[in-house]
N, C-alpha and C positions, 0 to 999 in steps of 0.2 A: 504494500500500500504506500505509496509515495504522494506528499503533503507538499504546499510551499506557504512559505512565510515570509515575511518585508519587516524591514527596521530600517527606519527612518530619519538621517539626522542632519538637521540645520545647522552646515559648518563654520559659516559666518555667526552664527549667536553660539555655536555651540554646547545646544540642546534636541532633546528630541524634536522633529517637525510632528506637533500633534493637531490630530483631525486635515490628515492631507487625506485626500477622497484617492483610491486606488481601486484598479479594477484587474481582476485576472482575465485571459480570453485566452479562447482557445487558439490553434496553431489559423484559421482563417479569421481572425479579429470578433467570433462569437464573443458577447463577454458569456462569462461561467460565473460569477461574482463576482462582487462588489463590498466597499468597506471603507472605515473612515481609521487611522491610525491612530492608538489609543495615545495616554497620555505618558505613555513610555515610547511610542513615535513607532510601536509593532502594531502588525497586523500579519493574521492568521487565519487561512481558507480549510473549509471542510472537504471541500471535492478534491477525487481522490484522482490521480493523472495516470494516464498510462503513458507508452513509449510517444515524443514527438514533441512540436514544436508548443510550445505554448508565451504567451506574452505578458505581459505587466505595464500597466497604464495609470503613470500618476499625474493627476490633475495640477499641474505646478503653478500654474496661471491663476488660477482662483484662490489657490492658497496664500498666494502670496501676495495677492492682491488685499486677501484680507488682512494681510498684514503691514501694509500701505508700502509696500516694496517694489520698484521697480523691476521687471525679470526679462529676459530672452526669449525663455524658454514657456514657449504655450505650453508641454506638457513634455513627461520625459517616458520612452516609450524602450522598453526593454524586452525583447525577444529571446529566448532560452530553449535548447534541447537539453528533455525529458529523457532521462533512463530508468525507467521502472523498478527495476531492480535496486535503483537507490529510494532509500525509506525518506527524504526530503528533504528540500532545496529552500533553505533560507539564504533569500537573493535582497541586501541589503545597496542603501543608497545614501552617499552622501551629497547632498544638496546645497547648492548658493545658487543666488541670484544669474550668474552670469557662466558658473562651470557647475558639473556634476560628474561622480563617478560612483561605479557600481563593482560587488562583489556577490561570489559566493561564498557565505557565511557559513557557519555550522550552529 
């Protein structure tokens, strides 16, 4: 059964990004859920993935809008291969206004 997870963090304040709205989709842009990142900047999906491509969409634009921040980035869009065989994929982000970067977390 293979899970994924997001942790979220605002590197310019350096704290959690909390209530960024993030969506999982599947490998053609279905979403599969949806979710807002709690106030530790995680968020955690019940559906369970098989082998393949799936995606991660965080609303970056809006969030940061609510935070009266200037940004780049409408929205930061991460695409990942699925191997079942692994029990899950905590795919974490670090976020500023003008760069971002992304890992595979445990």
């Amino acid at each position: 059964m293979t899970t994924c997870s997001t942790h979220v963090l605002d590197a310019v304040a350096g704290r959690p990004a909390v209530g960024l709205a993030v969506t999982l989709l599947a490998g053609d842009g279905t979403p599969l859920e949806a979710g807002r990142t709690d106030a530790d900047g995680r968020l955690r999906w019940d559906t369970v993935l098989g082998t393949g491509r799936y995606g991660l969409r965080f609303d970056t634009a809006a969030w940061f809008a609510t935070a009266g921040v200037p940004t780049v980035h409408a929205a930061v869009h991460l695409e990942v291969l699925v191997d079942a065989d692994q029990p899950h994929y905590h795919l974490a982000l670090l976020l500023s206004p003008f760069a971002y970067t992304t890992y595979r977390g445990s």
